[in-house]
C-alpha angles and dihedrals in degrees: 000000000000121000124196115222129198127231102017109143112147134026087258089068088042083065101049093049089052094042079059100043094048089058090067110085095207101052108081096198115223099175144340119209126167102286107025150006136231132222139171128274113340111306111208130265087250097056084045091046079052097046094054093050092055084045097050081061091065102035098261121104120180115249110241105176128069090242096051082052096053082045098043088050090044087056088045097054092040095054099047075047088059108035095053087038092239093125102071092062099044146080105265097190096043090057106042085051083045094053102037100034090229133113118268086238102054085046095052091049099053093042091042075056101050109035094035087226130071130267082243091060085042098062099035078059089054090043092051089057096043079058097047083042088056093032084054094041087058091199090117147068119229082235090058089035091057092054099044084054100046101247114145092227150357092253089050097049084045088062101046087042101063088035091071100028101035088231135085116250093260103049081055105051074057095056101023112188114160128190119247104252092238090063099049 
């Protein structure tokens, strides 16, 4: 049986779900993936209610209802979008359509029920820390920044920037505080 899990966004978070997983005796794991684990037969409501306990501890809960799924999968997309840069010269829409199978506006709707925000807001978050990541590597110039994240300029991500942060990219290449993905 697959279960979805929330707030999974790196390997290090696929370890420390299975280093959960492992701690309960009747579930046998088979896999962890970002996302979800899987695990052998049907385990009970009670051993899932347990495992998201023990997952609640470390910032994870598993997803229990059909909508936290579709939102769980958009956040997902969006953050491998993100993350390669990709999604900044695609069709967001199209492929969100592409991947679930479902319309953009059905999707919009269930995640605008879920998360309280658009998928339009969602992704300008992820954007934003894919900006604060690049500004903090320092391997980068703003000029270069702005083009792996699709901004037109370096005035217009500068805007948008401080917009979201408060700050200008270079103050905050000097501070330098960035939001853990899962609370984007």
């Amino acid at each position: 049986m697959k279960i979805r899990i929330k707030n999974m966004v790196c390997r290090h978070c696929v370890a420390k779900v299975a280093e959960v997983t492992s701690r309960i005796p009747e579930l046998e794991l088979l896999g962890v993936e970002l996302g979800s684990v899987t695990v052998e037969g049907n385990p009970s409501e009670e051993v899932i209610d347990r495992l998201d306990g023990e997952l609640r501890k470390e910032d994870f809960e598993v997803i229990r209802s059909r909508e936290e799924v579709i939102v769980a999968e958009i956040k997902m997309k969006l953050m491998d979008l993100a993350r390669d840069g990709e999604g900044v010269k695609v069709d967001i829409s199209a492929t969100l359509q592409d991947s679930l199978h479902m319309s953009f506006r059905n999707l919009s709707r269930i995640f605008a029920s879920v998360e309280g925000r658009t998928i339009e807001n969602y992704f300008t978050a992820l954007r934003i820390e894919r900006i604060k990541e690049l500004l903090l590597d320092d391997q980068l110039t703003l000029s270069e920044i702005a083009y792996e994240t699709g901004f037109s300029s370096v005035p217009h991500l500068s805007t948008r920037f401080k917009q979201a942060t408060g700050m200008t990219p270079t103050q905050f290449r000097e501070i330098g505080i960035r939001t853990p993905l899962p609370e984007v």
